[in-house]
N, C-alpha and C positions, 0 to 999 in steps of 0.2 A: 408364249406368244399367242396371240389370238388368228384366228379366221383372216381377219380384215389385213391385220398384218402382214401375213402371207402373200395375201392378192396385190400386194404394193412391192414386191419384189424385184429389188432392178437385178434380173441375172445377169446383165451385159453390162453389170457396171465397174468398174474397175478398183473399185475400194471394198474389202471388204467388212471394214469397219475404220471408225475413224475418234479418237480420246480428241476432247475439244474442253481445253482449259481443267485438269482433273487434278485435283489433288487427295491424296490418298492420307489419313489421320487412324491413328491408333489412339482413342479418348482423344484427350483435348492435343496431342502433339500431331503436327502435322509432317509426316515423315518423307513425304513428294509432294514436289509444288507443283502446278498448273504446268501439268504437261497436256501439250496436242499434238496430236502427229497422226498422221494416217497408216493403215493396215493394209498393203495391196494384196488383192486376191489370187491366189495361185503364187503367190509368192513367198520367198521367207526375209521376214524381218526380224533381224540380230539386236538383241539390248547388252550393250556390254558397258562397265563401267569399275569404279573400287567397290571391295565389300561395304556392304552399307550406306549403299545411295540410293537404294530402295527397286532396282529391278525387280526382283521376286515380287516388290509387294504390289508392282505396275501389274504383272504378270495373273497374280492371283485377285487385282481388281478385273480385270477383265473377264474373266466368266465368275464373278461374283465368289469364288473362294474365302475374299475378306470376310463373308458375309458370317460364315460360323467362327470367326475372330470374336468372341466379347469386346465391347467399345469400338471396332475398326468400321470405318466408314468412306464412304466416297462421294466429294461434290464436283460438278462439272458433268459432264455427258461424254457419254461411251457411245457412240450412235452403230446402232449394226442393223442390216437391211434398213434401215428408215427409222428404227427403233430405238429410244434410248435405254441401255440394260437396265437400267435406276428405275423405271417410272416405279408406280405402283403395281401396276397390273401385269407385268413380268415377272414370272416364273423362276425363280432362280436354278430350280432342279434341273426345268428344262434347258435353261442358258447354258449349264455346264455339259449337259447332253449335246446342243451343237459347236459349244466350244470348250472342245476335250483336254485335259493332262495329262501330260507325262513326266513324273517327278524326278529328281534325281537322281536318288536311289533307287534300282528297279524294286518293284512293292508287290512280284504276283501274289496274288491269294493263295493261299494253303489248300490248293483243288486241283484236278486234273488240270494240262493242258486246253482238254476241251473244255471244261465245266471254267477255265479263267474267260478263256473267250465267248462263252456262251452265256455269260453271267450278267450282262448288258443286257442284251437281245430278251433274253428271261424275263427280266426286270420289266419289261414295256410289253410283256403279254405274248411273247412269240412263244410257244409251245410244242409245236409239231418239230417233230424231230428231222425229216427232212429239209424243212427251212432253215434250221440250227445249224445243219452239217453242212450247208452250202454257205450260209454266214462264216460259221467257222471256219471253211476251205477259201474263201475268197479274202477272209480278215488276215488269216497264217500269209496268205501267197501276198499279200501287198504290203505286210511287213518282212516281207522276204524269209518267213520262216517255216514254211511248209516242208520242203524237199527235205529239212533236219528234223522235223518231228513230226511227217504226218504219217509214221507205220510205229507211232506210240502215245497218239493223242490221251492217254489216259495215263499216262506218266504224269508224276509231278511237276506240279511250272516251276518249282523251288528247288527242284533237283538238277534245273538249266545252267549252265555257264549265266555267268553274268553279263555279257553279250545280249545271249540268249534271250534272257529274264527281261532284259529291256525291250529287246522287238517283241517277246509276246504282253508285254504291258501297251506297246503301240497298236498289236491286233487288238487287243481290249478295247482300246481307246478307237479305232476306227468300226469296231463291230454296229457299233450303236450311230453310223454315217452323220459323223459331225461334222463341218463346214469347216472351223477352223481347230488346228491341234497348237497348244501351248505345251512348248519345253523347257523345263526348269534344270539348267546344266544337265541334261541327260547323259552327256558321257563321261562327267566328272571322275566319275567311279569305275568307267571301262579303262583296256588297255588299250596302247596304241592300233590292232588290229580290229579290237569291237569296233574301236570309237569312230573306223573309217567305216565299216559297215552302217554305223547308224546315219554319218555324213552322205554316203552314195544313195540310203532309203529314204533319206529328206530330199533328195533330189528328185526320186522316184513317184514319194508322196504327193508332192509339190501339185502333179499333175490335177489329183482331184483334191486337193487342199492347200489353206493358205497357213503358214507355219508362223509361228512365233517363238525365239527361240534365248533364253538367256543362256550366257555364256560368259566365262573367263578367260577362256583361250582367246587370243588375239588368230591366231592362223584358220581357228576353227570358222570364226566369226568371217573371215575371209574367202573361206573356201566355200562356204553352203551359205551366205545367204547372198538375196539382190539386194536390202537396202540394210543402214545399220544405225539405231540409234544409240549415243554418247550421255550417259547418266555421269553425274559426279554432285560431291559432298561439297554443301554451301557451312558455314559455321557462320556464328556469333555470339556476344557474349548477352546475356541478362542478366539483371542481381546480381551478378558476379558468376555465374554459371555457363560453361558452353552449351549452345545449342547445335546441332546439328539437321542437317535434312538434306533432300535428294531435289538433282534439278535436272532436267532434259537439257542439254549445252549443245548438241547439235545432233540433224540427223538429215540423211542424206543417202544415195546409190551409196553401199559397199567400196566400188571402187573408187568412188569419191572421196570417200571419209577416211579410208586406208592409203589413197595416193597424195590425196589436195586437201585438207582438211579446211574450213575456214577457220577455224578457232585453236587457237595456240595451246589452249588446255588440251583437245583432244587429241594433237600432234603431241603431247607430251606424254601422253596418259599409251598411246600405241605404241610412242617408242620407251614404255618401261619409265620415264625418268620420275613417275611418283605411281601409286596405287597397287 
C-alpha cells in the first residue's frame, strides 16, 4: 500500500472490504464465478457450502495467496480501504501482512514458542528484545494462550496439544497487527473442546479484527459468526464433458440464512438433504 492510500482511510466505515463481481480461475478454468458480497468490519463472516464450490479458493483470493498458485488468477475487484488488492502497485506480501492466515491444520514452525511468535515482528525489522517480549506477551494473551505457556516460552510450538498449536499459529498471525484474519476450517482437525476455545477466541478477536472464516460445520457456522455466505457447485456439460464451478447463491445475517433462507438450495444444503 502506498502513502496516499493510507491517508484515504475511512476508519468509521463499516465494510471492511468488499469482492465486487470476482471470479477466481486456475489457467483457463474458471473455478468461482462473479461473486460480490461485502466484508463487515469487526465482524465475522462464515463461507459454508459442498466440497468443491471453491470457498478456500474465495478465501486465498482475498489476501492474494492464489498468487504463488502457477496459472491461478483473479478478475473483478477486492476493494479494501479504497483500494483494489489487484492493481498493479499493490504489494502482495504486504496484503497478506494485513490480511493474516490461519490454515487448517495448525502449521507452527519448528522453533520455540517465542521464536513462533516473534518470527513476524523479526521479519519487519523489530529487533530489540524488549519490544519482542511485549509483542509476544500481548499476541499469547489475545490468543488466549499465555496463562498455558508463558513460564515455557522456549519450549517447542510442536510439542503443543493441538488446541494449543492452533491459538499459537493465531498469535503468529496477530503478532504482525493485521486488520482482518482468514480461517480456513481452523477446527477441522480439533476436538470438541479445542474447537469451542477457538469459537469463544473469535468472539474475543472480533473486537479488534474482522474474521473471515470457512467452515463445514453447520452449527459451527452458526454459533460464531454474524453474517453467512452459501457457495454451491453449478455443472454443465461441453464436448461431452462435465464442467463444474463455484457460485455465491446467497448471503445474508447468520440468523437469517440459518432461520429464513431465501433460496430453497440453501435451506437444502443446512438441512443435510445434499452436500
Amino acid at each position: 500500500m502506498t502513502v496516499q492510500t493510507e491517508e484515504r482511510i475511512q476508519t468509521d466505515s463499516a465494510l471492511a472490504m468488499e469482492l465486487r463481481e470476482c471470479s477466481f480461475y486456475y489457467g483457463g478454468f474458471r473455478a468461482v464465478a462473479d461473486v460480490s458480497l461485502p466484508i463487515y468490519q469487526n465482524k465475522t463472516t462464515a463461507f459454508i457450502g459442498p466440497s468443491g464450490c471453491g470457498k478456500s479458493t474465495v478465501l486465498r483470493g482475498i489476501n492474494r495467496m492464489l498468487d504463488l498458485v502457477e496459472g491461478a488468477r483473479v478478475e473483478g475487484e477486492i476493494i479494501y480501504r479504497g483500494k483494489n488488492l489487484y492493481d498493479h502497485d499493490v504489494d502482495p506480501v504486504e496484503v497478506r501482512r494485513r490480511i493474516g492466515m490461519v490454515f487448517q491444520k495448525p502449521n507452527p514452525f519448528p522453533k520455540s514458542i517465542y521464536d513462533n511468535v516473534a518470527y513476524g515482528p523479526r521479519l519487519l525489522g523489530i529487533k530489540k528484545k524488549g519490544i519482542l517480549d511485549a509483542i509476544v506477551e500481548r499476541s499469547l494473551r489475545g490468543a488466549s494462550l499465555w496463562d498455558e505457556v508463558s513460564g515455557d516460552l522456549n519450549k517447542s510450538g510442536l510439542a503443543l496439544s493441538g488446541g494449543q498449536q492452533q491459538r499459537l499459529c493465531i498469535a503468529r498471525t496477530i503478532a504482525v497487527e493485521p486488520d482482518v484474519i482468514l480461517m480456513d476450517e481452523p477446527c477441522s482437525a480439533l476436538d470438541p473442546i479445542a474447537t469451542q476455545r477457538i469459537e469463544e477466541l473469535m468472539w474475543d478477536l472480533q473486537r479488534e479484527y474482522t474474521i473471515v472464516i470457512v467452515t463445514h460445520n453447520m452449527q459451527q457456522a452458526q454459533r460464531a459468526s454474524d453474517f453467512t455466505a452459501f457457495f454451491n457447485i453449478r455443472k454443465t456439460v461441453e464436448d461431452g464433458r462435465e464442467i463444474r464451478w463455484g457460485e455465491l447463491v446467497e448471503y445474508d445475517d447468520t440468523e437469517k440464512v440459518f432461520g429464513s433462507p431465501a433460496q430453497q438450495e440453501t435451506a437444502d444444503y443446512i438441512a443435510g438433504r445434499f452436500g
